[in-house]
C-alpha positions as CSV (number, residue, x, y, z in Angstrom):
1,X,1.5,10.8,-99.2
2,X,1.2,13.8,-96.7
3,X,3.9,12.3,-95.1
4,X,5.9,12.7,-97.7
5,X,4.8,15.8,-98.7
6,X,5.4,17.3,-95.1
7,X,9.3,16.0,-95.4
8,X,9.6,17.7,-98.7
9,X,8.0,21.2,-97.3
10,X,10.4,21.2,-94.5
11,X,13.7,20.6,-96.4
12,X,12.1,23.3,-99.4
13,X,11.4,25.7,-96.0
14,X,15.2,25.0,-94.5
15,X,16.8,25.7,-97.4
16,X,14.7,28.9,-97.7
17,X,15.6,29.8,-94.4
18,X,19.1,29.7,-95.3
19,X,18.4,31.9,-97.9
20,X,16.5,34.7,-96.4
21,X,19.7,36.6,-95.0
22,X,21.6,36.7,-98.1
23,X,19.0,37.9,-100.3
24,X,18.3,40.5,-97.6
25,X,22.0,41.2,-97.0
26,X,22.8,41.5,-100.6
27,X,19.7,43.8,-101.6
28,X,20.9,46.0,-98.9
29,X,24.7,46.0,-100.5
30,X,22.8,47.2,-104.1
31,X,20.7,49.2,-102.6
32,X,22.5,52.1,-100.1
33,X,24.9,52.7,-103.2
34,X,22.5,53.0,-105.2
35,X,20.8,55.7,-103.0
36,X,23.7,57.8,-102.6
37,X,23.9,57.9,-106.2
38,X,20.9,58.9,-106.5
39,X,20.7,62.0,-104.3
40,X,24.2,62.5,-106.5
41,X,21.7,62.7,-109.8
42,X,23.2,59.9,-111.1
43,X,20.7,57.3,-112.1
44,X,23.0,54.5,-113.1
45,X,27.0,53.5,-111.7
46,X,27.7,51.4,-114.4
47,X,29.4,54.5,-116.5
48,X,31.3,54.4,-113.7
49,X,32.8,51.0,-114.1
50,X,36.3,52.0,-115.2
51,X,36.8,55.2,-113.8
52,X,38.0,56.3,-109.8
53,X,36.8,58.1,-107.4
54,X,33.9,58.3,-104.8
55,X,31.8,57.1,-107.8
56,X,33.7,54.1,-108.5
57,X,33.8,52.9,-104.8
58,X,30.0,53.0,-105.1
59,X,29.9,51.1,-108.4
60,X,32.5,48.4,-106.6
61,X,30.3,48.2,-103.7
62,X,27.5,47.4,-106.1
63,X,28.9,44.9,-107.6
64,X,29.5,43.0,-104.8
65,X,25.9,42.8,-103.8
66,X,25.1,41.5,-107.1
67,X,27.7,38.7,-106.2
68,X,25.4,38.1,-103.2
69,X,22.2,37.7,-105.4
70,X,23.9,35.4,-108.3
71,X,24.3,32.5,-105.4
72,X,20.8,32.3,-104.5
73,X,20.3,29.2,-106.4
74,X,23.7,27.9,-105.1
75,X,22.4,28.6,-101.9
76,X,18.9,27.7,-101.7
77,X,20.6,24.2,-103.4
78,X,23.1,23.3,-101.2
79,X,21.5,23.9,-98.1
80,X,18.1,21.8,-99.4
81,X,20.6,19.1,-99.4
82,X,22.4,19.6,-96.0
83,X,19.1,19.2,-94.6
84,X,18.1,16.1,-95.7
85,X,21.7,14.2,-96.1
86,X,23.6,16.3,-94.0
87,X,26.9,17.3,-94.4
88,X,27.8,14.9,-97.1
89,X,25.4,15.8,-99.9
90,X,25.9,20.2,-99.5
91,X,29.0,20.0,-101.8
92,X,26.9,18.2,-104.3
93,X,23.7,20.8,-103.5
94,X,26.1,23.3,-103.7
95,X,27.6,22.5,-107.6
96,X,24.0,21.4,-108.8
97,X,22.3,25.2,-107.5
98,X,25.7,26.8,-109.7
99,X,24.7,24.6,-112.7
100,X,21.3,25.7,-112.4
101,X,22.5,29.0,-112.8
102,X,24.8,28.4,-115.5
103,X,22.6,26.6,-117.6
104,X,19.1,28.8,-116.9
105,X,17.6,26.2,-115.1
106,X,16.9,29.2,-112.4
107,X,14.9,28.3,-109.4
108,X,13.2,25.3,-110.7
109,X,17.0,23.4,-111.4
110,X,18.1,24.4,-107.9
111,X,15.1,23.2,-105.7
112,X,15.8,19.8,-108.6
113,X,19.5,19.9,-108.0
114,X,19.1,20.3,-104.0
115,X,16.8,17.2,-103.3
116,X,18.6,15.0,-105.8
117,X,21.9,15.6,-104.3
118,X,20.5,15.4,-100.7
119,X,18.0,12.2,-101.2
120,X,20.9,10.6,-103.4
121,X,23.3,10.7,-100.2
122,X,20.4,9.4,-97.8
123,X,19.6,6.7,-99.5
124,X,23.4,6.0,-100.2
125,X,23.6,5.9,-96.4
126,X,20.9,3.2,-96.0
127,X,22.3,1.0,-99.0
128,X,25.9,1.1,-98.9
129,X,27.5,-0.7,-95.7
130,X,31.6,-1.3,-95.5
131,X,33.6,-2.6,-92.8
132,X,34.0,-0.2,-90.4
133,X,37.9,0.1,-91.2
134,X,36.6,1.7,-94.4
135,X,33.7,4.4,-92.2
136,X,36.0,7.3,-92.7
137,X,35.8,6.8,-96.6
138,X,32.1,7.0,-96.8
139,X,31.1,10.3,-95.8
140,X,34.3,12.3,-97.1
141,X,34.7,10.5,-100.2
142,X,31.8,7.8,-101.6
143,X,28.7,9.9,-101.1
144,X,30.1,13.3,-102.3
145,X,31.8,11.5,-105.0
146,X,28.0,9.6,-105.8
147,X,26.0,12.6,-105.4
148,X,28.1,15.2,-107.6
149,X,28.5,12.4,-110.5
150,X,24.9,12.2,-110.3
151,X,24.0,15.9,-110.1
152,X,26.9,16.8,-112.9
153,X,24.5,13.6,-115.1
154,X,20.8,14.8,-114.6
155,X,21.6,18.4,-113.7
156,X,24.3,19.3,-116.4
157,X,23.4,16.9,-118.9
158,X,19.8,14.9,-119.2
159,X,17.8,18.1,-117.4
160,X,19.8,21.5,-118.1
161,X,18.1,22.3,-121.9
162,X,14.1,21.1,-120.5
163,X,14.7,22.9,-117.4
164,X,16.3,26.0,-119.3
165,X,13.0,26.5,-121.1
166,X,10.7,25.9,-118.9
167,X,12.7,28.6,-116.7
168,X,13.2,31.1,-119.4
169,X,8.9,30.6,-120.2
170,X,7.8,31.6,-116.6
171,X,10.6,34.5,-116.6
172,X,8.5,35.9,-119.6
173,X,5.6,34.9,-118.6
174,X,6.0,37.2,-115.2
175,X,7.8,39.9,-117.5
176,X,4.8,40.1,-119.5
177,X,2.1,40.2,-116.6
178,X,4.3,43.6,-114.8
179,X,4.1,45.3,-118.1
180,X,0.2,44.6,-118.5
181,X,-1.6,46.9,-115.7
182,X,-4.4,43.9,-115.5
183,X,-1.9,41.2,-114.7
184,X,1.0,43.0,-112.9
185,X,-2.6,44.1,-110.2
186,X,-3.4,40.6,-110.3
187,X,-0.3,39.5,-109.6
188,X,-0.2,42.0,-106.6
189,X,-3.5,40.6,-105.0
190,X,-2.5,37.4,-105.2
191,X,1.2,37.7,-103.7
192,X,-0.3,40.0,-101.1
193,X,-2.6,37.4,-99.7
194,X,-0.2,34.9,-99.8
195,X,2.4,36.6,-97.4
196,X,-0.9,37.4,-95.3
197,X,-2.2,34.0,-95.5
198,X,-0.1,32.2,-92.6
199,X,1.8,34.6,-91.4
200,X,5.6,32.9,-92.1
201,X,4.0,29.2,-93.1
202,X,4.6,27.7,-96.2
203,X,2.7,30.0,-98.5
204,X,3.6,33.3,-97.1
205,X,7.6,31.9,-97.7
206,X,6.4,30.7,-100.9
207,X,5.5,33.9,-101.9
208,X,8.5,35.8,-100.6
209,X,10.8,33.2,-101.9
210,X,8.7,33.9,-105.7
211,X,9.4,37.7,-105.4
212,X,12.3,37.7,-104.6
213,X,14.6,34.3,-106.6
214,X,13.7,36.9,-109.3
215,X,15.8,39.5,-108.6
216,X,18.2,37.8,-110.4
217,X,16.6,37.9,-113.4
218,X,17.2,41.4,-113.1
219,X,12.6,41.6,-111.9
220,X,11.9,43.6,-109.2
221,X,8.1,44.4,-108.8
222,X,7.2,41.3,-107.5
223,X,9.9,41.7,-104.4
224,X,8.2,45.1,-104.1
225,X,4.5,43.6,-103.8
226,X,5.5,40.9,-101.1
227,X,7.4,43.6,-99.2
228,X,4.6,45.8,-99.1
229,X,2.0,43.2,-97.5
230,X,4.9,42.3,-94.6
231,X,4.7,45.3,-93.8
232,X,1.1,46.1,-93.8
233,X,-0.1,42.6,-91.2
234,X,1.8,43.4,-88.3
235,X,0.9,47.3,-88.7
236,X,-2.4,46.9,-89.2
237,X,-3.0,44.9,-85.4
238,X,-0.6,47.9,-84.1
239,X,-3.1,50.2,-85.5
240,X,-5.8,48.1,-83.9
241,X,-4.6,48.7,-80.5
242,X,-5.1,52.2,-81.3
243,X,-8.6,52.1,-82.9
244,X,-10.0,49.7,-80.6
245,X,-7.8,50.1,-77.4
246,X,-10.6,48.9,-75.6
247,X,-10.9,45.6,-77.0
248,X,-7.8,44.4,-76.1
249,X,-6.0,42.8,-72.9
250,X,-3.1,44.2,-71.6
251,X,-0.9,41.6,-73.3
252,X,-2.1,41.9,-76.8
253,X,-1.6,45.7,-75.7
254,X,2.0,45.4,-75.3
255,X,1.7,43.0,-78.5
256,X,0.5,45.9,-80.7
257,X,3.3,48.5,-79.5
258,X,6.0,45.7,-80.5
259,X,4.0,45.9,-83.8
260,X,4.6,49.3,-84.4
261,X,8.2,47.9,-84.9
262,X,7.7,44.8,-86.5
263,X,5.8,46.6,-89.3
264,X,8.4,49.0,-89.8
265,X,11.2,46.5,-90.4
266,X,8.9,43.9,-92.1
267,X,8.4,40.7,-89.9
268,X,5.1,39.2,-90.5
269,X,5.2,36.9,-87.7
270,X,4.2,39.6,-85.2
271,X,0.5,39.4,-86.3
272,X,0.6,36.3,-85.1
273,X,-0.3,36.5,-81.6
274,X,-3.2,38.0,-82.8
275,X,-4.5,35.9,-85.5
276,X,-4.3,32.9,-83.2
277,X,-7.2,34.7,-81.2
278,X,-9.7,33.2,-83.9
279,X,-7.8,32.3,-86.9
280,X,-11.0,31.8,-88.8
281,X,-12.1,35.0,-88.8
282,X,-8.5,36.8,-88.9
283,X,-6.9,35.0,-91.4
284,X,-9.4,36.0,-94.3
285,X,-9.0,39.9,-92.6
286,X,-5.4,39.7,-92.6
287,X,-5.5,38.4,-96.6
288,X,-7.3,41.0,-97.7
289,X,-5.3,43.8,-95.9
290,X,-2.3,42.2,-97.4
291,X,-4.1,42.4,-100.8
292,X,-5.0,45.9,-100.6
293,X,-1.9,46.9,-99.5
294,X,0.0,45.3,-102.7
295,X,-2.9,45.9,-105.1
296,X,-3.2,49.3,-104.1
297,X,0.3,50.2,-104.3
298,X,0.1,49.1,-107.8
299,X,-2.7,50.9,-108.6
300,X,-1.3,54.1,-107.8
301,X,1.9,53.9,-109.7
302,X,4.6,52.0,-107.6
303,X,7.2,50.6,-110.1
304,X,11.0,49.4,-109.6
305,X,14.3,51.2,-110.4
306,X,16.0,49.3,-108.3
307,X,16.7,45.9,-105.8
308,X,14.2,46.8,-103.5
309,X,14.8,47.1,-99.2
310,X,12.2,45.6,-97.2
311,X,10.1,47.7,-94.3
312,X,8.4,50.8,-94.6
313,X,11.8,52.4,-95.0
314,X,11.9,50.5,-98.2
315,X,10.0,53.1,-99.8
316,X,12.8,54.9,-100.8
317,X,13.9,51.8,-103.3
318,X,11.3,52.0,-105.2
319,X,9.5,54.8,-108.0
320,X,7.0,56.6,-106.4
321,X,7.6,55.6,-103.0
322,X,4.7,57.6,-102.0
323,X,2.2,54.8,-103.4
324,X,4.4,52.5,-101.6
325,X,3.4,54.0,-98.2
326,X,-0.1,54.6,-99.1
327,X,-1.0,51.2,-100.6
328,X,0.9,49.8,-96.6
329,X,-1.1,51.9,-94.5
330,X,-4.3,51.6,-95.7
331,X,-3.7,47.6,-96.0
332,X,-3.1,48.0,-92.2
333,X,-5.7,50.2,-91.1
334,X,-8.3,48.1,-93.2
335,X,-7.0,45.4,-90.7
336,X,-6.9,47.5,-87.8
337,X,-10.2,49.1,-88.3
338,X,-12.1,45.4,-88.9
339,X,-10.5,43.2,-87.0
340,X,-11.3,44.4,-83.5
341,X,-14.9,44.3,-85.1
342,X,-15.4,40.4,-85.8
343,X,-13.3,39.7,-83.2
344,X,-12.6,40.2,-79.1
345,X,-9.2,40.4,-78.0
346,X,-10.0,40.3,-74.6
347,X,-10.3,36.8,-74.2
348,X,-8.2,36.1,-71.6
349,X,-9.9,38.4,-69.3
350,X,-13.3,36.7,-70.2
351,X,-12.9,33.1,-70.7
352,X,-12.9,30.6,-67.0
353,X,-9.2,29.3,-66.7
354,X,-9.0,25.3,-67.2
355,X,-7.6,23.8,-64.3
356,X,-5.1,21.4,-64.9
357,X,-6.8,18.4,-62.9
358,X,-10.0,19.0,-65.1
359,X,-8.2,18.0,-68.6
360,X,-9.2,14.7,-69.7
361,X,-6.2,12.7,-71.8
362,X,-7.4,9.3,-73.8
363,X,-4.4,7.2,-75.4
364,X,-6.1,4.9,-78.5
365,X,-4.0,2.0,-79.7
């Protein structure tokens, strides 16, 4: 069973890693348009729609990073597929994340659609043998043709109305926790741990990937809360190089002055040279920075008006940026205050090196 589960998480997290760049590409598309009209003093483009002008290149421009954000699930479907039945089942992953989209299925139909359309073409691989005058046909014509019949079946027929309210119950589920100041916090502690949790694993791209499919549903605070935690990890061990200088060897050193940028832009993973020190006392440290740096961004007033941009930069996507910034760096400094205090990060200075000779290797059959 963990087996299995283990295959499953690694096609889920390669089609997520497919997905990453579009997402951040096409926030980036609505969002500098959206800036510029803003220090304009125009608050929406969409009265701009039929017009010309500066205005309506803006609105255009728009438009086309919306185009970006409506083939997430197409994405995140197609290339769920690719990874497990390679090149023959991404046409089929690739229809069944549209029909998700089509028919509301949302996230939910396209994770569905991808592993039916990719485990459908493995296992039509393993069954199916012709002569090997017919091996051209298989790939470019049987399993497409098997997996898309059976995607356009379950996906567009037995699944889309089940799927479609299951998807359109969470949507107002989460829309009803952002507008209650209890839930929407809650909701910001708990996505902030879980991008601080393991640092790029599974959960931390669970939570970014549950922030940010909804943007196109047209909900943006989550997206804000997960941005705000990347953000606040990697900072918070460059702030601990500068708190705790002392404490640390001249490679985490050098570690914490890369942080400075890895912060800025938002990349998680550069705490984790850090938390490998002693993951068992840094991992609950870095989850509670990331917490605090979500919940207290919340706290203060944060709210969308827009797609938000990732990294500290980010700020200026979202209302009251200011709260933004504040809840991030005291996330980080919590981090970079404590965690030089459970923890010594000069351990390469202290601890005996291991000679290769003196490593023992046993081999059980």
């Amino acid at each position: 069973m963990k087996k299995i589960m283990f295959e499953l998480k690694g096609h889920l997290m390669s089609g997520i890693s497919f997905v990453l760049p579009l997402i951040i590409g096409a926030s980036l598309v609505i969002a500098i348009p959206k800036m510029i009209a803003l220090s304009m003093g125009i608050t929406s483009l969409d009265i701009f729609k039929d017009s010309s002008g500066f205005e309506h290149s803006l609105y255009l421009i728009e438009q086309v990073g919306w185009v970006g954000i409506a083939l997430i699930n197409t994405v995140l479907a197609g290339f769920i597929a690719y990874s497990i039945g390679d090149k023959a089942a991404i046409g089929a992953g690739f229809i069944g994340g549209a029909v998700a989209s089509s028919t509301n299925a949302g996230f939910l139909g396209a994770v569905i659609a991808g592993f039916l359309a990719g485990y459908l073409v493995k296992l039509a691989k393993n069954k199916i043998h012709l002569p090997a005058s017919f091996s051209g046909v298989m790939p470019l014509v049987i399993l497409p043709l098997i997996a898309t019949l059976s995607v356009a079946i379950i996906m567009g027929a037995v699944l889309s109305e089940p799927l479609s309210l299951i998807n359109t119950g969470l949507v107002n589920w989460i829309r009803s926790m952002i507008a209650n100041d209890v839930s929407q916090l809650l909701l910001a502690i708990i996505l902030g741990g879980m991008i601080a949790s393991d640092l790029g694993g599974p959960i931390n791209k669970a939570a970014w990937m549950a922030g940010n499919v909804l943007l196109i549903e047209q909900i943006y605070m989550p997206a804000i809360m997960v941005n705000i935690a990347i953000c606040a990890v990697p900072m918070g061990y460059a702030f601990a190089t500068l708190f705790h200088k002392k404490k640390f060897n001249a490679e985490l050193l050098d570690a914490g002055r890369n942080n400075f940028v890895m912060g800025f832009i938002g990349i998680t993973e550069g705490a984790i040279p850090f938390t490998l020190v002693n993951p068992l006392k840094l991992v609950p440290i870095n989850i509670i920075g990331g917490a605090i740096a979500s919940g207290l961004g919340v706290l203060l007033g944060m709210f969308d008006k827009m797609p938000p941009v990732g990294g500290v930069y980010g700020f200026f996507t979202v209302g009251n940026g200011w709260a933004y910034l504040v809840g991030l760096f005291v996330g980080a400094a919590f981090i970079g205050f404590f965690a030089p205090l459970f923890v010594n990060f000069k351990r390469d200075d202290e601890q005996e090196l291991i000679d290769i000779d003196d490593i023992e290797i046993s081999i059980e059959n």
